[in-house]
MMTF fields as JSON, N, C-alpha, C and O atoms, coordinates in Angstrom:
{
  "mmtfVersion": "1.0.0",
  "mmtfProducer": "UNKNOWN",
  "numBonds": 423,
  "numAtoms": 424,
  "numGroups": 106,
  "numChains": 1,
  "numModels": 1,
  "chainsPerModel": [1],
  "groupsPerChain": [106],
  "chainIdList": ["A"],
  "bondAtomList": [4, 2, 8, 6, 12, 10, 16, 14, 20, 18, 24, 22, 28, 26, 32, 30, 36, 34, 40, 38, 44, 42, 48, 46, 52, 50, 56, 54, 60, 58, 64, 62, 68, 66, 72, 70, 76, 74, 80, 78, 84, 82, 88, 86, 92, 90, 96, 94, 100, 98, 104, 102, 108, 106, 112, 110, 116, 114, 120, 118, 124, 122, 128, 126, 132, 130, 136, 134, 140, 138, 144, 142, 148, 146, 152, 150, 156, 154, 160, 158, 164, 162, 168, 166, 172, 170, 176, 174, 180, 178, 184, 182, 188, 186, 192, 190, 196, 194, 200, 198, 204, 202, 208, 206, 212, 210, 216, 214, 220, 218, 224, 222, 228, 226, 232, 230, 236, 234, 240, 238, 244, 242, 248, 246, 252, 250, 256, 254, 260, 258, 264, 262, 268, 266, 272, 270, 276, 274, 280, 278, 284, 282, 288, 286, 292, 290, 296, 294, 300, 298, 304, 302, 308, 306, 312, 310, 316, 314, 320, 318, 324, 322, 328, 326, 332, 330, 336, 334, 340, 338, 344, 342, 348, 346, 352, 350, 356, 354, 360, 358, 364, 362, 368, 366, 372, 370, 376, 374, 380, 378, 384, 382, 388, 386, 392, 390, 396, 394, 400, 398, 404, 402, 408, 406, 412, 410, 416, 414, 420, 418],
  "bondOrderList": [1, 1, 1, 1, 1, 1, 1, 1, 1, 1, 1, 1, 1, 1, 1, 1, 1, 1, 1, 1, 1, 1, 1, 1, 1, 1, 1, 1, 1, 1, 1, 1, 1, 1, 1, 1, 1, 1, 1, 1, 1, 1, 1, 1, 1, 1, 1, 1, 1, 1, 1, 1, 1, 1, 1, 1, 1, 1, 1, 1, 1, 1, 1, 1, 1, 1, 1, 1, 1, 1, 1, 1, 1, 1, 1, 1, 1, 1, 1, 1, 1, 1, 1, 1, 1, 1, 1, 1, 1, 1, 1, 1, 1, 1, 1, 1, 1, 1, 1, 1, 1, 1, 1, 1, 1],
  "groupList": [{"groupName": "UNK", "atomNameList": ["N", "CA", "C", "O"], "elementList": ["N", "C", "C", "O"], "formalChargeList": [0, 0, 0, 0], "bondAtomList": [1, 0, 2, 1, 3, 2], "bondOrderList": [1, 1, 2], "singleLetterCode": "X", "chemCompType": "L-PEPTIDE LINKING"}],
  "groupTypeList": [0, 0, 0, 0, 0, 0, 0, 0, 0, 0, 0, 0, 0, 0, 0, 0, 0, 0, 0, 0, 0, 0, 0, 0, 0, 0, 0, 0, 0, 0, 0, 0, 0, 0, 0, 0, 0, 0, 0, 0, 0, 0, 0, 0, 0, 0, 0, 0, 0, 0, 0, 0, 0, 0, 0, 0, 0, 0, 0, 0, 0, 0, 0, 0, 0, 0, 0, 0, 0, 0, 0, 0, 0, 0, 0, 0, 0, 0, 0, 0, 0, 0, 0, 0, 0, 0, 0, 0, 0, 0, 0, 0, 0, 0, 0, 0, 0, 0, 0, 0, 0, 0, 0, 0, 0, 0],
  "groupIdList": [1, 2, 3, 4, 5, 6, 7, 8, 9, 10, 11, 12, 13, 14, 15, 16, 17, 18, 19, 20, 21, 22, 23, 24, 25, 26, 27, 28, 29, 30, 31, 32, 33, 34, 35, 36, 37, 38, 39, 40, 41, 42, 43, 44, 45, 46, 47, 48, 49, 50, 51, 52, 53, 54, 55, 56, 57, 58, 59, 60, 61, 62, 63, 64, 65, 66, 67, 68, 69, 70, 71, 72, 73, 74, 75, 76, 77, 78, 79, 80, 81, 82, 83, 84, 85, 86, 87, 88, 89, 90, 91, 92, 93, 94, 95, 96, 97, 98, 99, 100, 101, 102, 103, 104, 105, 106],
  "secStructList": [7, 7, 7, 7, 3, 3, 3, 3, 7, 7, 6, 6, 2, 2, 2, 2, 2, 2, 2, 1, 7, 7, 2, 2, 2, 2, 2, 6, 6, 6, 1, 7, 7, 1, 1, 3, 3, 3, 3, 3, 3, 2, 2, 2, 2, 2, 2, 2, 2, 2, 6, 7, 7, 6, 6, 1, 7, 7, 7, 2, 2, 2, 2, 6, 6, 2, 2, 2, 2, 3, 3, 3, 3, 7, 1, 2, 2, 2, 2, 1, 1, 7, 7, 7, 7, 7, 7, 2, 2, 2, 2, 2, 2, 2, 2, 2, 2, 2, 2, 2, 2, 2, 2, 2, 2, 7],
  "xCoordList": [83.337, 83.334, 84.763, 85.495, 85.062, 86.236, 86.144, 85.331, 87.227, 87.775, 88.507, 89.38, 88.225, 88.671, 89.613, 89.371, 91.466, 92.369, 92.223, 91.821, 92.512, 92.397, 93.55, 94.631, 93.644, 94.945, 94.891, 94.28, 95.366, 95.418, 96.567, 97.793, 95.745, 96.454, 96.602, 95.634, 97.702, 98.557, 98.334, 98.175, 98.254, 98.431, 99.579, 99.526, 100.224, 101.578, 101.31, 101.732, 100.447, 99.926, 98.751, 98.439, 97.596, 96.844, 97.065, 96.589, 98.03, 98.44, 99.121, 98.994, 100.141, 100.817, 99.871, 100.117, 98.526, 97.415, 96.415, 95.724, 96.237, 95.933, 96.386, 95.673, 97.436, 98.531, 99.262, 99.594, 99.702, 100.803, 99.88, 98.723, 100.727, 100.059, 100.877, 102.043, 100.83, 101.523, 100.751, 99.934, 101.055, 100.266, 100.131, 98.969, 101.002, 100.856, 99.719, 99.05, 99.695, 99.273, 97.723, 96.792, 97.515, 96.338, 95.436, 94.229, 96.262, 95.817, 95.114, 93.885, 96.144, 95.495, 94.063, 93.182, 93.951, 92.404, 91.473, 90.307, 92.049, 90.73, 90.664, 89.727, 91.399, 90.866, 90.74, 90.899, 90.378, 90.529, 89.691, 88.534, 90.631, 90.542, 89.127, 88.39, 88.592, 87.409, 87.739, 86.947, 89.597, 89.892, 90.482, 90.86, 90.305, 91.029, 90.247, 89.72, 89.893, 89.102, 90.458, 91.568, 90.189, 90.935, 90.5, 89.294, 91.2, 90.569, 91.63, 92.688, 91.788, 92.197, 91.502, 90.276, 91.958, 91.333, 91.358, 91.962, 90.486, 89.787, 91.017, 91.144, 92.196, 93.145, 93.99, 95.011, 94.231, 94.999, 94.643, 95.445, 93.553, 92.786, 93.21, 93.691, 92.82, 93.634, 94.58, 94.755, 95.64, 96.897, 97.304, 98.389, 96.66, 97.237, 96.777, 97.547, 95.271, 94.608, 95.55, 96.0, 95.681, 96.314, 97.55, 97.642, 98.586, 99.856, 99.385, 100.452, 98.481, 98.893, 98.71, 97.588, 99.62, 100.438, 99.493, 98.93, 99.341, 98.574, 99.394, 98.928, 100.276, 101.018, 100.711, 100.889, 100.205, 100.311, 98.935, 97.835, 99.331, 98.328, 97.517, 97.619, 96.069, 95.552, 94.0, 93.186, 94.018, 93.119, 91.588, 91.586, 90.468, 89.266, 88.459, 87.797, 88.575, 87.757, 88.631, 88.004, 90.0, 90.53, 89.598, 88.626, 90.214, 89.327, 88.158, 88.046, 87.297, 86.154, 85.769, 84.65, 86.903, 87.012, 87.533, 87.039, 88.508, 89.336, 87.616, 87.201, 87.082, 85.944, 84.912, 83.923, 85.292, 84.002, 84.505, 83.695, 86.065, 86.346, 86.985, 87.431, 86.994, 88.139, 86.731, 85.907, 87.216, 86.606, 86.966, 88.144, 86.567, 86.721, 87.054, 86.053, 87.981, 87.816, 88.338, 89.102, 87.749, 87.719, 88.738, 88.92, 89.552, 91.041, 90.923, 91.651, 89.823, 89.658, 89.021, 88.761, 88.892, 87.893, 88.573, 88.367, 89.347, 90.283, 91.38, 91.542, 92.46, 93.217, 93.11, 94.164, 92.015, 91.438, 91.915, 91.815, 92.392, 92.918, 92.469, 91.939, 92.762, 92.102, 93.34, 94.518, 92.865, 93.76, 94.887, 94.408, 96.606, 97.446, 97.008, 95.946, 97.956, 98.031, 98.815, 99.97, 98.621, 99.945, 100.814, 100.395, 101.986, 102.942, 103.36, 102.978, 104.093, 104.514, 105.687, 105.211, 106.614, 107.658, 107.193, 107.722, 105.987, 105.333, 104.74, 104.984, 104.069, 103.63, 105.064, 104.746, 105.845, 107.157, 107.491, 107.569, 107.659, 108.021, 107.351, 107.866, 105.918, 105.353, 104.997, 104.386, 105.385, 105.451, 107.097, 107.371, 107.681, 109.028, 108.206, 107.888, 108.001, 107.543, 106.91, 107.341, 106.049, 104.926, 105.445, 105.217, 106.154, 106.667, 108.65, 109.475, 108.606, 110.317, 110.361, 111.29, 109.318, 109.427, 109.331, 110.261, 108.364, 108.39, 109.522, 109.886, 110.049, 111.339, 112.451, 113.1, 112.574, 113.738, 113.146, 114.09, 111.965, 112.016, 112.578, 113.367, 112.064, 112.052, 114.022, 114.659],
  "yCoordList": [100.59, 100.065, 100.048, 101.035, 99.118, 98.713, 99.131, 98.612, 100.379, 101.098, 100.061, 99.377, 99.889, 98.758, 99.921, 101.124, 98.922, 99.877, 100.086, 99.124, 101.651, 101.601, 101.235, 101.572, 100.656, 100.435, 101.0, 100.346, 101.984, 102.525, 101.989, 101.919, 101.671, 101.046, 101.786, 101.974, 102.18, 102.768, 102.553, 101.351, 103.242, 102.482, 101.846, 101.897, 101.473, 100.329, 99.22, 98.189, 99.215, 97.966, 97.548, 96.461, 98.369, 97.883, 97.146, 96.016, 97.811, 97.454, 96.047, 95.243, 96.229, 94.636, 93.778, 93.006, 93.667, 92.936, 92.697, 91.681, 93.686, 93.425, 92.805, 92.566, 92.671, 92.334, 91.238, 90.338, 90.776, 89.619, 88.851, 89.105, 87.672, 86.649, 87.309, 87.267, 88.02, 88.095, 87.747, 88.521, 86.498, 85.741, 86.99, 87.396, 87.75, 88.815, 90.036, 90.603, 90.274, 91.108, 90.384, 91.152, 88.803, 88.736, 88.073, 87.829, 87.89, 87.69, 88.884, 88.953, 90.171, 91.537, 91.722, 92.156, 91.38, 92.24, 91.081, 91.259, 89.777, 89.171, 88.564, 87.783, 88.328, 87.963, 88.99, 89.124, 89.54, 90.852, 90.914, 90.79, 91.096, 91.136, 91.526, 91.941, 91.518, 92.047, 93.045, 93.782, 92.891, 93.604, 95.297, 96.304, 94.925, 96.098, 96.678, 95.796, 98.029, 99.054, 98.984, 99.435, 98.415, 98.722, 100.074, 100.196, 100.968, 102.46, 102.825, 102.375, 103.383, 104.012, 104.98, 104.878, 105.828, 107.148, 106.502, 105.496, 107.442, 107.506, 107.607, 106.79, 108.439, 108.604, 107.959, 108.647, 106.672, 105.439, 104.8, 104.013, 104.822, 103.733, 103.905, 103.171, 105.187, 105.725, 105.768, 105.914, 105.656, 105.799, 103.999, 103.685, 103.159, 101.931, 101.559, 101.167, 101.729, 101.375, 102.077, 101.482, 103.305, 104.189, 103.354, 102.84, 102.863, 102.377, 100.522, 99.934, 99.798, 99.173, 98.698, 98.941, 97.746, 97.504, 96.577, 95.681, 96.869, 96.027, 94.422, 93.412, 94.338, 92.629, 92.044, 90.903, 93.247, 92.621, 91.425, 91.493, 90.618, 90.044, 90.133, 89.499, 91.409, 92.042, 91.336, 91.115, 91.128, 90.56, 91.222, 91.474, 91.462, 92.03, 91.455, 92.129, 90.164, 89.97, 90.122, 89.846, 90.492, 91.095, 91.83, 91.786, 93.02, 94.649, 94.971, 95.773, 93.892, 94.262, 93.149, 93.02, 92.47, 91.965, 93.2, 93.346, 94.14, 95.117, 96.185, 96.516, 96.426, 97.689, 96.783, 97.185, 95.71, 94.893, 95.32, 95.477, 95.457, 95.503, 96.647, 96.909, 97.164, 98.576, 99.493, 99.504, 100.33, 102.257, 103.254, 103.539, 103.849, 104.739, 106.244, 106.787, 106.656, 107.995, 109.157, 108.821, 110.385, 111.163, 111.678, 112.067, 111.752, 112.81, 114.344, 115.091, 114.597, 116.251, 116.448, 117.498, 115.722, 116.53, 116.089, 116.425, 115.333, 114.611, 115.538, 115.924, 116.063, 116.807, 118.17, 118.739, 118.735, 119.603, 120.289, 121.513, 119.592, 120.324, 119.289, 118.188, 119.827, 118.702, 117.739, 118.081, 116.369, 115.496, 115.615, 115.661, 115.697, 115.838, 115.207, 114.583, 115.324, 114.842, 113.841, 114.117, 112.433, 111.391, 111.4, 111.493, 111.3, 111.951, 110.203, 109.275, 109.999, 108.734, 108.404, 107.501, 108.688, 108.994, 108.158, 107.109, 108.918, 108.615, 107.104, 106.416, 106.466, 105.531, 104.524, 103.406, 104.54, 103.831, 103.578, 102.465, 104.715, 104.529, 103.878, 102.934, 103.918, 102.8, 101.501, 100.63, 101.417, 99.881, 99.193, 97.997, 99.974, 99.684, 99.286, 98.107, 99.969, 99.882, 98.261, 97.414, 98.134, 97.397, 95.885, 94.77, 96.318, 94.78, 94.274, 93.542, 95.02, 95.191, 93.526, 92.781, 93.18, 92.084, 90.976, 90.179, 90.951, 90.024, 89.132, 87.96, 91.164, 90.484, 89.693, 88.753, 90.143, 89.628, 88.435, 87.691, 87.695, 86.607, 85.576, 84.639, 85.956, 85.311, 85.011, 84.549],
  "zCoordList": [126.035, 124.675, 124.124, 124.207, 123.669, 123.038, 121.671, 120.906, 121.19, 120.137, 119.243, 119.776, 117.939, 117.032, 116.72, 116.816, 116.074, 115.491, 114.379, 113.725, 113.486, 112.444, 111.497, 111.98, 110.314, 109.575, 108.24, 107.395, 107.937, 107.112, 105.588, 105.676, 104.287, 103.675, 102.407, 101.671, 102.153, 101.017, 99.68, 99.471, 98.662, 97.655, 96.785, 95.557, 97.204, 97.374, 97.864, 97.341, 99.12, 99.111, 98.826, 99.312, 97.837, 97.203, 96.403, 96.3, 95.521, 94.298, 93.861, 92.937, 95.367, 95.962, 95.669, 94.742, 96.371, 96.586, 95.498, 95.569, 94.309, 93.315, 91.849, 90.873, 91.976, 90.453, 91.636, 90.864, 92.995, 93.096, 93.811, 94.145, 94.028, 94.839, 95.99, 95.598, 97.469, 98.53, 99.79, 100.29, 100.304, 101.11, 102.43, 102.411, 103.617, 103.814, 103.532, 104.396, 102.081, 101.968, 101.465, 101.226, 101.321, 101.017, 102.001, 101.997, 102.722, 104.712, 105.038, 105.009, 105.461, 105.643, 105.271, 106.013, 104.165, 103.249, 103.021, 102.67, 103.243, 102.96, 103.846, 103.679, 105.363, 106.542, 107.807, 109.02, 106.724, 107.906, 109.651, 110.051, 110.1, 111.468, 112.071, 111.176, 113.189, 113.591, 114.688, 115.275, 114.931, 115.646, 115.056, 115.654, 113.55, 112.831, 111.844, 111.166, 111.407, 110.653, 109.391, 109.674, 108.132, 107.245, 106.654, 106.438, 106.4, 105.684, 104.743, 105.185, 103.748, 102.66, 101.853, 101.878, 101.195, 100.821, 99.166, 98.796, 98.316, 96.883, 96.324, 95.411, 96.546, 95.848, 96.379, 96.381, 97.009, 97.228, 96.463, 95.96, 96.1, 95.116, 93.622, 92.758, 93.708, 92.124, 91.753, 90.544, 92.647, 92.224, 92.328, 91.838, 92.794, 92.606, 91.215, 90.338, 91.046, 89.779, 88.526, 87.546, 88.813, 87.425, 87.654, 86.539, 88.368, 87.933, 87.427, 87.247, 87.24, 86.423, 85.499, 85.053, 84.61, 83.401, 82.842, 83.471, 81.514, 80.438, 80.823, 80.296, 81.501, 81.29, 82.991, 83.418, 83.727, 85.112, 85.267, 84.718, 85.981, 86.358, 87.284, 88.334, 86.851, 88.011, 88.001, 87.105, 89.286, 89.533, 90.18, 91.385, 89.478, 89.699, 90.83, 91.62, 90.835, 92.338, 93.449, 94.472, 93.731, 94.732, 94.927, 95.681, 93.656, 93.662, 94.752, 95.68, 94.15, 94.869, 96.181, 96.678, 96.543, 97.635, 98.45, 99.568, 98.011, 98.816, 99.197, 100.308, 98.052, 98.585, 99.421, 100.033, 99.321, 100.45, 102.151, 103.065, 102.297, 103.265, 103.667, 104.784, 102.886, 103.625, 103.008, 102.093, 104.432, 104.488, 103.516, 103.732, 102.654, 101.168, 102.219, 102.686, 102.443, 102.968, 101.537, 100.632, 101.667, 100.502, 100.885, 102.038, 99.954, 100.11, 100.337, 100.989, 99.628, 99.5, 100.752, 101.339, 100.945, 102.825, 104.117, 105.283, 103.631, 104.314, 104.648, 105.805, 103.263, 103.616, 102.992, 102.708, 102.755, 102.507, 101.074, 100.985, 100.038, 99.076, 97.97, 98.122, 97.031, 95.687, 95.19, 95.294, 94.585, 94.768, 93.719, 92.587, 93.747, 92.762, 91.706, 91.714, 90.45, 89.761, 89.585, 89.908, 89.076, 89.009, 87.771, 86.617, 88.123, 87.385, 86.932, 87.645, 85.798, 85.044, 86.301, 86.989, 86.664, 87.456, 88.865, 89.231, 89.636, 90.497, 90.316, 91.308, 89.357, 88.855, 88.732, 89.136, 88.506, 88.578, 90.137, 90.657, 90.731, 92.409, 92.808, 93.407, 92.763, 93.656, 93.093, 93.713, 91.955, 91.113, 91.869, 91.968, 92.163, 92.438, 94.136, 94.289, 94.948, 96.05, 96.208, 96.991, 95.475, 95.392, 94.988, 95.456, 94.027, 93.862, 94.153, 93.607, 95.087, 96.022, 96.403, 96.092, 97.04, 98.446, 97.12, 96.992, 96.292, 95.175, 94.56, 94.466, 93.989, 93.288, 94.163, 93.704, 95.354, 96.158, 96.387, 96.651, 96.454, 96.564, 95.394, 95.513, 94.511, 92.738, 92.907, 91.96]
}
């Protein structure tokens, strides 16, 4: 039996995928492979959702295009400790992360 790969997706590039148009990143999740297990944890999720901005243009049927296709793994059982807290600071870094490839195009 042939083992499908797993791809584990960040929340940097959720977030990418929810607020930009990034053809890349909207290939990944909505044609997703049959050869690839998309998975991300509860607190990837949260931390893309908590960083964004009343002005972004975020888009809800991504959203739930992304939970149609990717694996929910629980952080706390995952890495056995309860999930941090997100710090304002933290929420900046990966807005910076997230929309890097954007700006350099613009």
């Amino acid at each position: 039996m042939n083992q499908k790969q797993k791809y584990f997706i960040k929340a940097e590039k959720i977030l990418k995928y929810i607020i930009t148009d990034d053809d890349e990143t909207d290939t990944l999740i909505m044609c997703k492979s049959s050869e690839i297990d998309l998975v991300t944890s509860d607190y990837d999720i949260y931390k893309a959702l908590a960083s964004v901005k009343p002005y972004d243009n975020f888009k809800l049927n991504k959203l739930a295009k992304f939970f149609e296709v990717a694996e929910i793994i629980s952080y706390k059982e995952k890495m056995r400790k309860e999930k941090p807290i997100l710090k304002e600071n933290d929420v900046e870094e990966l807005r910076k992360l997230a929309l890097e490839k954007n700006n350099n195009q613009s």
